[in-house]
NUPA-519586 format. One record per residue (C-alpha): residue in one letter; z, x, y. Coordinates in Angstrom, 3 decimals, padded with zeros to 6 digits. Each point is the difference from the previous one (the first is absolute). Layout:
N
<r><code>A</code><pz>Z</pz><px>X</px><py>Y</py></r>
...
***
This chain:
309
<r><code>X</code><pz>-037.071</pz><px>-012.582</px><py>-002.778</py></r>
<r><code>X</code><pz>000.504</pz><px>-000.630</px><py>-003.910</py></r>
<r><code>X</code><pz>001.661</pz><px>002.802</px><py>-001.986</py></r>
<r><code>X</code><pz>001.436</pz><px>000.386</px><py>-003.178</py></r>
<r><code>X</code><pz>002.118</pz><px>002.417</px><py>000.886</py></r>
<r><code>X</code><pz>003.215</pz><px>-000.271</px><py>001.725</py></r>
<r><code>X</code><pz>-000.050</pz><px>000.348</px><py>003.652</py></r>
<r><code>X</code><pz>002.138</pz><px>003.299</px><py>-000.051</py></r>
<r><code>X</code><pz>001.936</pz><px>001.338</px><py>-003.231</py></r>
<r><code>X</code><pz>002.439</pz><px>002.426</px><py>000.120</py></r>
<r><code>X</code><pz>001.196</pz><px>001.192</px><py>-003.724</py></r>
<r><code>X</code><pz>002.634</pz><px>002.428</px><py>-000.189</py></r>
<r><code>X</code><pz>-000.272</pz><px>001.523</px><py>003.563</py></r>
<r><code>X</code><pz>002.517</pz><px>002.711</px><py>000.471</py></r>
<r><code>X</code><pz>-000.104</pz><px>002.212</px><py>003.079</py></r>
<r><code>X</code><pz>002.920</pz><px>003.069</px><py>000.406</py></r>
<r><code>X</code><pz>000.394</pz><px>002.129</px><py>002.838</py></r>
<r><code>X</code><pz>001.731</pz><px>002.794</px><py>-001.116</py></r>
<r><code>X</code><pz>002.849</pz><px>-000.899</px><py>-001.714</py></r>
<r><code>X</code><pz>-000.349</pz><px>-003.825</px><py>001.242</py></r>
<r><code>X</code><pz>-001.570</pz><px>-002.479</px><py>-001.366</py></r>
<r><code>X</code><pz>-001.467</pz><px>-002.721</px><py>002.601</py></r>
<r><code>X</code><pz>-001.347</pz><px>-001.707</px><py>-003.000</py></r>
<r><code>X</code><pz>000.975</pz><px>-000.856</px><py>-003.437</py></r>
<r><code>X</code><pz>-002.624</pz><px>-001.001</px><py>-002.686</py></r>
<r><code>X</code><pz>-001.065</pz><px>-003.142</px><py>002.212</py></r>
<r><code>X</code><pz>-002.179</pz><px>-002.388</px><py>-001.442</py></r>
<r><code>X</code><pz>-001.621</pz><px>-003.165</px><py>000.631</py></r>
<r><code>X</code><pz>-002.840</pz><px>-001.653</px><py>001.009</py></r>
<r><code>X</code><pz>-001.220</pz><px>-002.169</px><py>003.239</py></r>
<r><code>X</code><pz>-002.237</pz><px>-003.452</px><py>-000.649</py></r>
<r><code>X</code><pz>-003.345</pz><px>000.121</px><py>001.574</py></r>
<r><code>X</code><pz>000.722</pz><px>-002.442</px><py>002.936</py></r>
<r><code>X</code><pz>003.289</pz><px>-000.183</px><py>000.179</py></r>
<r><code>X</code><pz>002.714</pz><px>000.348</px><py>003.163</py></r>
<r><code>X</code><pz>002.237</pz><px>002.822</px><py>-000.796</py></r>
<r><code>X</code><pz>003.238</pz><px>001.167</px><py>000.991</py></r>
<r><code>X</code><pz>001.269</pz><px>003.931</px><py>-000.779</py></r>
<r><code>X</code><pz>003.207</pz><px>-000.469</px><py>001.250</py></r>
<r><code>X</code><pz>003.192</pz><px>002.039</px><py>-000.371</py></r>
<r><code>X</code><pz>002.507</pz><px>002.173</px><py>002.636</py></r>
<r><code>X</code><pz>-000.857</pz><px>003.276</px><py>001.129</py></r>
<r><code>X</code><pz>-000.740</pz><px>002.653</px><py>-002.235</py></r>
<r><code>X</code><pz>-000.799</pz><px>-002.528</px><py>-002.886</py></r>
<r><code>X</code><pz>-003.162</pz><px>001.812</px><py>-000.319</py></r>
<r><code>X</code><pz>-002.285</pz><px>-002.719</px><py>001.525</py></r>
<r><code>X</code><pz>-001.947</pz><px>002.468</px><py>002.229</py></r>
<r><code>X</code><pz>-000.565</pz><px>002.573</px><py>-002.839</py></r>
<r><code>X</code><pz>-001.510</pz><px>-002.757</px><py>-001.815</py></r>
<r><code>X</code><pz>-001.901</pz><px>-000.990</px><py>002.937</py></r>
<r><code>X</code><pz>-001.366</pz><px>003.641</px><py>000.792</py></r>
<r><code>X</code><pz>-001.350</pz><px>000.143</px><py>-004.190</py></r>
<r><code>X</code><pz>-002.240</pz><px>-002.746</px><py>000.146</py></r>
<r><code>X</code><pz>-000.942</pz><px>001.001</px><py>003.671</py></r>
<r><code>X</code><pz>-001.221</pz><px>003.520</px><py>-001.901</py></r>
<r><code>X</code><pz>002.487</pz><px>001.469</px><py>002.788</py></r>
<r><code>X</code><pz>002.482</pz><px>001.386</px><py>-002.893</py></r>
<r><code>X</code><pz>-000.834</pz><px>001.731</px><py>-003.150</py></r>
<r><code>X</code><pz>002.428</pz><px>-001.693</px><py>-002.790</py></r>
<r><code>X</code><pz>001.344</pz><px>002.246</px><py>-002.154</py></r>
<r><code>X</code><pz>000.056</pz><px>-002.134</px><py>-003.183</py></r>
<r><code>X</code><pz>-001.917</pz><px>-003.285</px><py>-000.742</py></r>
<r><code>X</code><pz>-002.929</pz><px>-001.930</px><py>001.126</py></r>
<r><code>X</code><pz>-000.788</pz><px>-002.008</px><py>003.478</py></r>
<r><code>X</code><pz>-003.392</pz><px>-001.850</px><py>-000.298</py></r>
<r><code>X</code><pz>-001.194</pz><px>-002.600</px><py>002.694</py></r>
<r><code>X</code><pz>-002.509</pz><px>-002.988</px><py>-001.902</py></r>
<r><code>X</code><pz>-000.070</pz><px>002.657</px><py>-003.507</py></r>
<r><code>X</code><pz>-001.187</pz><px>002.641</px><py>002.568</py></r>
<r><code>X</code><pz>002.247</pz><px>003.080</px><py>-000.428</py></r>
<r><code>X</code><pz>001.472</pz><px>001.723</px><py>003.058</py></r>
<r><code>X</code><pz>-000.084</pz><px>003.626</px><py>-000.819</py></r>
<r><code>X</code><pz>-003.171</pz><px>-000.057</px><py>-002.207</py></r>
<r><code>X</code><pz>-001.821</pz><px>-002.504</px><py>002.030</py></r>
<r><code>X</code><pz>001.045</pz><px>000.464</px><py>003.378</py></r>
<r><code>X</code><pz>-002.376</pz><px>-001.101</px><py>001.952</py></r>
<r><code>X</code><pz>-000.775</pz><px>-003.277</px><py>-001.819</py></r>
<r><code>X</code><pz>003.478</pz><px>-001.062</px><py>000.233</py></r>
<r><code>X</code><pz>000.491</pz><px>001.371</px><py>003.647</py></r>
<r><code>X</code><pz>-003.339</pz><px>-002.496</px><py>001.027</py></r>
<r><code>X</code><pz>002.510</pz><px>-002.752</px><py>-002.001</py></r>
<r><code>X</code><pz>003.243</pz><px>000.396</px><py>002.119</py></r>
<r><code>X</code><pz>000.969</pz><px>-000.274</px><py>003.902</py></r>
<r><code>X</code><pz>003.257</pz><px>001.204</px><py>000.685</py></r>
<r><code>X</code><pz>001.920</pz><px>-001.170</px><py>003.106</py></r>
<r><code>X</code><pz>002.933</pz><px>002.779</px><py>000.572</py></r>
<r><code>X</code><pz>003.334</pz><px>-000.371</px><py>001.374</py></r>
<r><code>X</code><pz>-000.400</pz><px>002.452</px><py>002.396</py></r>
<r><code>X</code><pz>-002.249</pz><px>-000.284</px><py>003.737</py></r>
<r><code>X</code><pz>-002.466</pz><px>002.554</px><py>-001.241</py></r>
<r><code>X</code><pz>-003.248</pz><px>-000.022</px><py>002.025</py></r>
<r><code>X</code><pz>-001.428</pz><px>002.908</px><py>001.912</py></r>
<r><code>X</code><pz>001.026</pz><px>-000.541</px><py>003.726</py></r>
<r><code>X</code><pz>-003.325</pz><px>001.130</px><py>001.940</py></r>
<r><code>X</code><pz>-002.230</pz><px>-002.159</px><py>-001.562</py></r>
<r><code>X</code><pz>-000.927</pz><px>-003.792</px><py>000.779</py></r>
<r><code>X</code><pz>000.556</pz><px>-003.072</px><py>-002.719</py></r>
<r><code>X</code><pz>-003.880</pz><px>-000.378</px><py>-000.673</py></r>
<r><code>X</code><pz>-000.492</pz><px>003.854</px><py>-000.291</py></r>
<r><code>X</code><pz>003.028</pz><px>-000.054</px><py>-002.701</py></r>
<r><code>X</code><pz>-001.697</pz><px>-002.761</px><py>-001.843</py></r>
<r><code>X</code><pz>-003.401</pz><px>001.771</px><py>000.196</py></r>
<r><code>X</code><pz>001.427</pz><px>003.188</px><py>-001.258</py></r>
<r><code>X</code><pz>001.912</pz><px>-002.062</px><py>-002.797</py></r>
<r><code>X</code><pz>-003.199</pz><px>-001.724</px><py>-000.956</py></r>
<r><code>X</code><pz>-001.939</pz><px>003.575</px><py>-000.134</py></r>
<r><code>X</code><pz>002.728</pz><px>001.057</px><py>-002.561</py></r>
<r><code>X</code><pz>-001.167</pz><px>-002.732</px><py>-002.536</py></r>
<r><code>X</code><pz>-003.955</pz><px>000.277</px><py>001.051</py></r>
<r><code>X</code><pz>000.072</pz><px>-003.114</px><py>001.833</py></r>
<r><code>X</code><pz>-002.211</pz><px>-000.096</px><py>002.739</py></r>
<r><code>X</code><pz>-002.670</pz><px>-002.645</px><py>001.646</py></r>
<r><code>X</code><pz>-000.349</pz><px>-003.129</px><py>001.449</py></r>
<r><code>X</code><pz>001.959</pz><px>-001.906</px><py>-002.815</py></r>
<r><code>X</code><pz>003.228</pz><px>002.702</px><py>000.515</py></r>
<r><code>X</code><pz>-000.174</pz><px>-000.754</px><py>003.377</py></r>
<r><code>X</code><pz>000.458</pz><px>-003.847</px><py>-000.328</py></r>
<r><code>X</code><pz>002.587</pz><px>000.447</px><py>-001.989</py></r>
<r><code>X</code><pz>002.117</pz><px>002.548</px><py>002.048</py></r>
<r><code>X</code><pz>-000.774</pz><px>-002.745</px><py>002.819</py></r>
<r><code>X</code><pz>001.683</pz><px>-002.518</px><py>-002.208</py></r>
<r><code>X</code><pz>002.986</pz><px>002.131</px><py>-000.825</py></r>
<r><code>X</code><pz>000.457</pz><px>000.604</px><py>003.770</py></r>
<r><code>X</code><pz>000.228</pz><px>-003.745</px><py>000.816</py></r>
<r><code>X</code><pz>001.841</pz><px>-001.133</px><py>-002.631</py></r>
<r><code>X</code><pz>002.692</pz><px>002.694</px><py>000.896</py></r>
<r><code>X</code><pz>000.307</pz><px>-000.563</px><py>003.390</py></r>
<r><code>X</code><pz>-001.805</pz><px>003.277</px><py>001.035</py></r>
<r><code>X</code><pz>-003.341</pz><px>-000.928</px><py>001.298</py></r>
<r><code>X</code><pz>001.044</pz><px>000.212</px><py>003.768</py></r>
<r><code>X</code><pz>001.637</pz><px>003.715</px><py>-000.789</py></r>
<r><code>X</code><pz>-002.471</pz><px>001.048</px><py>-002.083</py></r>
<r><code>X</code><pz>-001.067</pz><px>003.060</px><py>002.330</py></r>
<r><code>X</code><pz>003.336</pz><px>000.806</px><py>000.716</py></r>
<r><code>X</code><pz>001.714</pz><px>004.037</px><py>-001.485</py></r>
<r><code>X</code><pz>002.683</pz><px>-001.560</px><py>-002.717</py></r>
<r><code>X</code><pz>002.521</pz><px>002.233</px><py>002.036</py></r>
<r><code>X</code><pz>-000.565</pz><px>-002.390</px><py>002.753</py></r>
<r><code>X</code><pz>000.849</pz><px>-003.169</px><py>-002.606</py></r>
<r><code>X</code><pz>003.645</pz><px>-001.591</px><py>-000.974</py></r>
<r><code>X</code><pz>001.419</pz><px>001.151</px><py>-003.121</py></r>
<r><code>X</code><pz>-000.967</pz><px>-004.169</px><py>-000.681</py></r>
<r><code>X</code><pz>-004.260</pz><px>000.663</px><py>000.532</py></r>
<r><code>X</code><pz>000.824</pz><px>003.833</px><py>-001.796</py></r>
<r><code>X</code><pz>000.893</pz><px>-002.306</px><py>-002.723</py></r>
<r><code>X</code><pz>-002.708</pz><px>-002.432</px><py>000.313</py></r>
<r><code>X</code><pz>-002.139</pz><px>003.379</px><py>000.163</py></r>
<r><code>X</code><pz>000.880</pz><px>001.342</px><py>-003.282</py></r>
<r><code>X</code><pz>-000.468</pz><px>-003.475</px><py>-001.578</py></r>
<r><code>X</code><pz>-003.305</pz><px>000.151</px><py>001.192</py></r>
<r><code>X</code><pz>-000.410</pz><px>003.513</px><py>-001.438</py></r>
<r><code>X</code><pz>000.925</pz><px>-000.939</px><py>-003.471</py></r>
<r><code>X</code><pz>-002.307</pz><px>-002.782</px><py>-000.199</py></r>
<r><code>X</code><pz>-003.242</pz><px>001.293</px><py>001.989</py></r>
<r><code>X</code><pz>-001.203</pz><px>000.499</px><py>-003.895</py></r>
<r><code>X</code><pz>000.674</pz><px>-003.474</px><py>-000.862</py></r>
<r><code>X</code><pz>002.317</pz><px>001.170</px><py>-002.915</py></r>
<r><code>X</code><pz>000.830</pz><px>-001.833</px><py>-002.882</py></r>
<r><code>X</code><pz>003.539</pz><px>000.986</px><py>-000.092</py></r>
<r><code>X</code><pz>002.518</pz><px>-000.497</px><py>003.315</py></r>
<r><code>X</code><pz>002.809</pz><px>002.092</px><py>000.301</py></r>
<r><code>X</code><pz>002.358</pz><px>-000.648</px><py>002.900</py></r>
<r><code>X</code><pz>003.162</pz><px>002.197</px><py>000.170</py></r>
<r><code>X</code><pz>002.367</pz><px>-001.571</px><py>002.610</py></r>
<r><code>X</code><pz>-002.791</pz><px>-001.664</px><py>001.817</py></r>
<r><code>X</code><pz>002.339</pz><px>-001.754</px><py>002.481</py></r>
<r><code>X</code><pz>002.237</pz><px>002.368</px><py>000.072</py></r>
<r><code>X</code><pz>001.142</pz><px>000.462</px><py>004.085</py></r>
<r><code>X</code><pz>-002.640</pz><px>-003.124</px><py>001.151</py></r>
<r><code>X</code><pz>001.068</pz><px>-002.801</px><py>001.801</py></r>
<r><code>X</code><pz>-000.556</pz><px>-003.509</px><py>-001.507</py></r>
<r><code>X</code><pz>-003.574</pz><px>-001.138</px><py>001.421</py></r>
<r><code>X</code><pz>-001.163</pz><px>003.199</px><py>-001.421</py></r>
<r><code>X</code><pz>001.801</pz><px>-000.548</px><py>-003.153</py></r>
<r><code>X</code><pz>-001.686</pz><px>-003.720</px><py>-000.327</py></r>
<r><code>X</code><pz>-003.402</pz><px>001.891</px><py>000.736</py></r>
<r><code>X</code><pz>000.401</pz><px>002.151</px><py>-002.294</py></r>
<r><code>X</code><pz>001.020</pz><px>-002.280</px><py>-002.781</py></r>
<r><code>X</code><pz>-002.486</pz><px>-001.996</px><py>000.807</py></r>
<r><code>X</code><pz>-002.742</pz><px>002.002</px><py>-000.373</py></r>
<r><code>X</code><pz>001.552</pz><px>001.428</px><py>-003.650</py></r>
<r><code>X</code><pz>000.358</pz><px>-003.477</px><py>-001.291</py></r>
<r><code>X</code><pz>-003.675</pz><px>-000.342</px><py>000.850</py></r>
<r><code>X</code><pz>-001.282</pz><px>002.877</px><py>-001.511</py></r>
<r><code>X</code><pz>001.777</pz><px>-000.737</px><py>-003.109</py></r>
<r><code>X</code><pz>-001.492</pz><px>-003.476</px><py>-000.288</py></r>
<r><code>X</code><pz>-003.382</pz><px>001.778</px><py>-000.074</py></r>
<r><code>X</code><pz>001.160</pz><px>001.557</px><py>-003.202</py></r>
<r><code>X</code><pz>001.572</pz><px>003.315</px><py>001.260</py></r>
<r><code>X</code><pz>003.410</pz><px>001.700</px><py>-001.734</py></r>
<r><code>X</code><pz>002.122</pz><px>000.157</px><py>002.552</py></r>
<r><code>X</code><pz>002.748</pz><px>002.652</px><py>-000.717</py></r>
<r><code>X</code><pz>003.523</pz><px>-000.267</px><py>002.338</py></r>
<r><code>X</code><pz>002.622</pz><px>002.006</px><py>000.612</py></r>
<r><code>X</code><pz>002.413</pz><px>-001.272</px><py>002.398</py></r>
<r><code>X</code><pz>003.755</pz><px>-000.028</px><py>001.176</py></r>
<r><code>X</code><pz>-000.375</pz><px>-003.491</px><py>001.083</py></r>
<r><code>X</code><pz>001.091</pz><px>-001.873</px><py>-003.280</py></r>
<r><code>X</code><pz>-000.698</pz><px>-003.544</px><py>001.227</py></r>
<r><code>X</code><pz>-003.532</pz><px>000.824</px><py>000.719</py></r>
<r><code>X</code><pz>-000.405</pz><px>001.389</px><py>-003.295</py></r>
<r><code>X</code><pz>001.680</pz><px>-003.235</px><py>-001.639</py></r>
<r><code>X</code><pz>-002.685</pz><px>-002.297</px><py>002.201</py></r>
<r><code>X</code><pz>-002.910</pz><px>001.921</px><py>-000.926</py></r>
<r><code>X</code><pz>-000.002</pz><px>002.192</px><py>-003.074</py></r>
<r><code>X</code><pz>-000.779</pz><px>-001.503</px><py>-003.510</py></r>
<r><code>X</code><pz>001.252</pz><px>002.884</px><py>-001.924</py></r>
<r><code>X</code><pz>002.646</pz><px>002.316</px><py>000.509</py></r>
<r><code>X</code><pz>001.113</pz><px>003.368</px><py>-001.181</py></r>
<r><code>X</code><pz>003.672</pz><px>001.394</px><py>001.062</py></r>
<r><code>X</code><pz>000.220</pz><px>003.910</px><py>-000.212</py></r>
<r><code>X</code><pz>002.543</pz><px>001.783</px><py>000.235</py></r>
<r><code>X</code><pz>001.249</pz><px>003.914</px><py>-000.733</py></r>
<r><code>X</code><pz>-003.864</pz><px>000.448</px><py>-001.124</py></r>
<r><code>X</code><pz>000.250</pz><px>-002.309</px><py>-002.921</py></r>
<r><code>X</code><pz>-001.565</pz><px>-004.280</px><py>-000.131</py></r>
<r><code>X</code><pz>003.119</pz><px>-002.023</px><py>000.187</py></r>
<r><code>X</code><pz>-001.893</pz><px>-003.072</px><py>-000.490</py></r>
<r><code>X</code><pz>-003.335</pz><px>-001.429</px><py>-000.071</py></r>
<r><code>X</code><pz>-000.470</pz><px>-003.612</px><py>000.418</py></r>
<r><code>X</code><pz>-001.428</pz><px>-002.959</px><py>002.027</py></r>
<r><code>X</code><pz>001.716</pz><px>-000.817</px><py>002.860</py></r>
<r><code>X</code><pz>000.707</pz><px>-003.205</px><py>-001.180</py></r>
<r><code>X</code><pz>001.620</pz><px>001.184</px><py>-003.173</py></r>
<r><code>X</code><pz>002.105</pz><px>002.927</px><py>001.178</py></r>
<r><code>X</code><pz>001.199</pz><px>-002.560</px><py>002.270</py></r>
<r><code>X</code><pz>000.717</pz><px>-002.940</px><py>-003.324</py></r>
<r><code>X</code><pz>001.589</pz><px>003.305</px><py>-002.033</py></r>
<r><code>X</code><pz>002.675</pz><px>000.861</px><py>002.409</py></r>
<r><code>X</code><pz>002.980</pz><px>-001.618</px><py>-001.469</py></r>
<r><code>X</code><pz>001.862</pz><px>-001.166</px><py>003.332</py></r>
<r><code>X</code><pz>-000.182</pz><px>-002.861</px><py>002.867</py></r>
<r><code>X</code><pz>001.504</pz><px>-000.051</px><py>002.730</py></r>
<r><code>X</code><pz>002.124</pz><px>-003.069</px><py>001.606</py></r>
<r><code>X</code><pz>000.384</pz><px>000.153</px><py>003.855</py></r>
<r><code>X</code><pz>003.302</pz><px>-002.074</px><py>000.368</py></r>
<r><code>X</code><pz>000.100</pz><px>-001.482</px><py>003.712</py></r>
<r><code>X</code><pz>003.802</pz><px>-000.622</px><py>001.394</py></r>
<r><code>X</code><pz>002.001</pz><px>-002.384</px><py>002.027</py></r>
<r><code>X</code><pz>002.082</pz><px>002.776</px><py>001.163</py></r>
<r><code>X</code><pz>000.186</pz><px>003.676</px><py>-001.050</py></r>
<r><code>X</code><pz>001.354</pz><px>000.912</px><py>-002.680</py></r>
<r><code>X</code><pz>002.094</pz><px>002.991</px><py>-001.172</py></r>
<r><code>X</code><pz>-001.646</pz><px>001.891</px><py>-002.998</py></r>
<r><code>X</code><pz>003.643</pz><px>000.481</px><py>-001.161</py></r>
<r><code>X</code><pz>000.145</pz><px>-003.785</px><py>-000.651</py></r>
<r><code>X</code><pz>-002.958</pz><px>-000.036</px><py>-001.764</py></r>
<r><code>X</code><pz>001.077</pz><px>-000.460</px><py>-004.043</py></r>
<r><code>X</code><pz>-000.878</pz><px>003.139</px><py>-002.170</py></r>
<r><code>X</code><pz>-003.539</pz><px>-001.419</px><py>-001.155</py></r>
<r><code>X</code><pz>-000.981</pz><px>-000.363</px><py>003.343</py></r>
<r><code>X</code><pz>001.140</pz><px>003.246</px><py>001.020</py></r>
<r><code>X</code><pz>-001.918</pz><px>001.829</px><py>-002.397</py></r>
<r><code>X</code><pz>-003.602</pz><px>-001.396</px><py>000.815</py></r>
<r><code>X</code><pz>000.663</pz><px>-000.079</px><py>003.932</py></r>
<r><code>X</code><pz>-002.913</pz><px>002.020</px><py>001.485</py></r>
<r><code>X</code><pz>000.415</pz><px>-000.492</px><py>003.436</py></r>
<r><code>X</code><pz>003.133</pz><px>-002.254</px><py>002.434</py></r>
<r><code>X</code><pz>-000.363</pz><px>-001.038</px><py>003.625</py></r>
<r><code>X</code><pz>001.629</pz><px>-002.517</px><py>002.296</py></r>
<r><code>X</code><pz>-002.646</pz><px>-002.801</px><py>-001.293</py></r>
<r><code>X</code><pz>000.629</pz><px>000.500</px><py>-003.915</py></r>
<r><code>X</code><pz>-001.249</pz><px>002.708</px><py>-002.470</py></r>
<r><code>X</code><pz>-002.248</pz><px>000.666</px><py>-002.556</py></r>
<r><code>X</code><pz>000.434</pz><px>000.366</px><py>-004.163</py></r>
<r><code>X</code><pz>-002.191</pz><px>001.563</px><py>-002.358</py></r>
<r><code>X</code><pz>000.220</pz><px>-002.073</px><py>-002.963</py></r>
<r><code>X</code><pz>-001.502</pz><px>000.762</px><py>-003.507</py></r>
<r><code>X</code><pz>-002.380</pz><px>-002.665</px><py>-000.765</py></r>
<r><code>X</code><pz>001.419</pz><px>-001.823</px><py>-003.127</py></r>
<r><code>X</code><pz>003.083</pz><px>-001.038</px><py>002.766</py></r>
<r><code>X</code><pz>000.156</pz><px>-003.772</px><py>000.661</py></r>
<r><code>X</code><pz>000.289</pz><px>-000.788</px><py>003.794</py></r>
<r><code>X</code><pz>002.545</pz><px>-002.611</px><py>-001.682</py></r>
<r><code>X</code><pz>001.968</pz><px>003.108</px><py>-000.751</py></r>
<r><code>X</code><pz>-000.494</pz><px>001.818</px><py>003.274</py></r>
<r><code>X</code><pz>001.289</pz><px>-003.581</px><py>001.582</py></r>
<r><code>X</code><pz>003.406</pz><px>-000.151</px><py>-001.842</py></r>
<r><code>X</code><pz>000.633</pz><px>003.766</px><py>000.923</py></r>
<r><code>X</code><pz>-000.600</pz><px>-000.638</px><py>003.560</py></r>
<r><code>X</code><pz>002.277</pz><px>-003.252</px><py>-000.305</py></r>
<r><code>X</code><pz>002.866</pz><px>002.398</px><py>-001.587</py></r>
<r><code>X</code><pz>-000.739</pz><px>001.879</px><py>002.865</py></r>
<r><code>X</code><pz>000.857</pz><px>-003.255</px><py>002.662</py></r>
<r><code>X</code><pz>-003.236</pz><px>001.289</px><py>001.663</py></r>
<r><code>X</code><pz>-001.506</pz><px>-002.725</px><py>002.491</py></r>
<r><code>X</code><pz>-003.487</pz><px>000.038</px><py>-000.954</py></r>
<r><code>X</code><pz>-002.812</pz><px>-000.843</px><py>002.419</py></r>
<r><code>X</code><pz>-003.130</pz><px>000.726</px><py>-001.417</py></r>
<r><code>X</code><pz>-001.005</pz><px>002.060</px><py>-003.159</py></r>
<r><code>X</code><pz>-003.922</pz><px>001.836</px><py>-000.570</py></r>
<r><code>X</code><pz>-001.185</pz><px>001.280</px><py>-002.955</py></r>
<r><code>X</code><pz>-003.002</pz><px>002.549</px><py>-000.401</py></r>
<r><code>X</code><pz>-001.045</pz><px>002.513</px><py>-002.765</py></r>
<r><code>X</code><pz>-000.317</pz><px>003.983</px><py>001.215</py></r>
<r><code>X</code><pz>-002.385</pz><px>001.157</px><py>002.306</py></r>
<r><code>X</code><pz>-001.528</pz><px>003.137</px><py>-001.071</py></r>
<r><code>X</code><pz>001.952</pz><px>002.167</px><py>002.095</py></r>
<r><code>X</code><pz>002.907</pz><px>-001.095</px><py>-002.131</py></r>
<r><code>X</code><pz>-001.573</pz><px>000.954</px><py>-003.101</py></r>
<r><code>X</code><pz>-000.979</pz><px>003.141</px><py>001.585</py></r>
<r><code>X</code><pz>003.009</pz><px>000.683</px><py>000.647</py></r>
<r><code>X</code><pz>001.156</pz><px>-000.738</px><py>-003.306</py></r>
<r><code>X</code><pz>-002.082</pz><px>002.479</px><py>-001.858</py></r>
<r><code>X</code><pz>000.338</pz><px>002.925</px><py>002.471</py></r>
<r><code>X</code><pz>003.410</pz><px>-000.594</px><py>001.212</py></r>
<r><code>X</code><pz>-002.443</pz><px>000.826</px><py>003.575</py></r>
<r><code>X</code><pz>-000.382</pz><px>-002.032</px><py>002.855</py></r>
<r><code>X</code><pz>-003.682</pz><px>-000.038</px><py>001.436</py></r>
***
């Protein structure tokens, strides 16, 4: 669906508990359409973030609106506007997966013959039709997570949020899952991730924000906070090891990582591999094979939090 407004904007968001403050005057927005990673390491302030747009926390400075529709003055627009997927197995245990999704659908008015097709279509496309009478305390913590999935979109949403979707789930689920999520953004859905998982957030996300401390470290696409970060890296293949030691000092200084097959530098960009070559030849180092690549985006996250995911 067309809007002119952004998909979700956030302008200075600041949340304190007490003498904390889980968020910071954040602010920016999310395209309509778009894949988009919330990344950062714990206690960035993703969730809090998360649980304002959901309606779930109160900010206590600044504005959350969902597709220009406010979430404290116009709740329940913006609530119809957003499913959120949590983190946490949440489901109540003593009822079955259709009687969840009927409940869920009676929270947003949704009921008839139409509603029904569609919860039908959310249970095959998850996986769930053949459990679908089954008490969710009876389920794997994989179908709880299919569950809540299905929960968060039984209102066909326009927004997606997924908080650690894959989180604990073993890799057919995972391919399910991301699947289905690439599918439902093609239709034209904002799909909103937060994940630990940095390589699925490089494959699928088109923009990217890095939190951290409860302030926007950076906000860019994918493909240029990838192009901005100012190192490569060389993986240097050996004939035999070699003894870091040996290595001459400008070697030394960009080795990342050393085992019996080689190592691997981290080498500003404007560094010839010409150069790299005569170092390693002052260095008598029998070379076997050398690979090049630019950072992966757990590199760069690493860079700007000084975190590992």
């Amino acid at each position: 669906m067309s809007t002119p407004f952004p998909a979700v904007s956030f302008q200075n968001v600041q949340k304190s508990y007490g003498d904390l403050s889980a968020l910071k005057g954040v602010s920016f927005d999310v395209r309509p359409g778009c894949f988009f990673g919330l990344l950062g390491p714990n206690g960035a302030g993703k969730s809090t973030l998360i649980n304002c747009m959901s309606g779930l926390v109160r900010p206590t400075d600044g504005q959350v609106s969902i597709q220009g529709q406010d979430v404290i003055k116009n709740y329940r627009e913006a609530r119809r506007l957003v499913g959120v997927v949590p983190q946490e197995l949440i489901a109540d245990p003593f009822f079955s997966i259709r009687e969840l999704l009927d409940i869920q659908s009676g929270y947003f008015a949704l009921r008839g013959a139409a509603q029904n097709r569609w919860i039908d279509y959310l249970l095959e496309r998850l996986a769930l039709k053949d459990k679908s009478d089954a008490l969710t305390h009876e389920l794997s913590g994989g179908m709880k997570r299919r569950v809540l999935i299905a929960m968060a979109l039984v209102h066909k949403p326009q927004v997606v949020v997924l908080d650690e979707p894959t989180a604990g789930v073993d890799v057919d689920l995972r391919k399910t899952l991301w699947d289905f999520t690439k599918s439902l953004h093609r239709q034209g859905h904002t799909i909103i991730l937060t994940t630990h998982y940095l390589e699925e957030a490089e494959a699928l996300c088109e923009d990217v924000a890095i939190m951290k401390g409860g302030e926007l470290k950076a906000l860019e696409t994918t493909d240029a906070l990838l192009c901005r970060h100012q190192y490569r890296y060389l993986r240097v293949k050996t004939m035999a090891p070699v003894a870091s030691d040996a290595l001459v000092a400008p070697l030394q200084s960009r080795l990342e990582e050393q085992d019996a097959n080689g190592f691997l530098l981290r080498l500003e960009k404007d560094i010839a591999i010409n150069e790299v070559l005569d170092w390693l030849g002052q260095s008598q180092v029998s070379v076997q094979d050398i690979n090049s690549r630019d950072a992966t985006l757990e590199e760069v996250f690493l860079d700007l939090t000084g975190e590992a995911q």
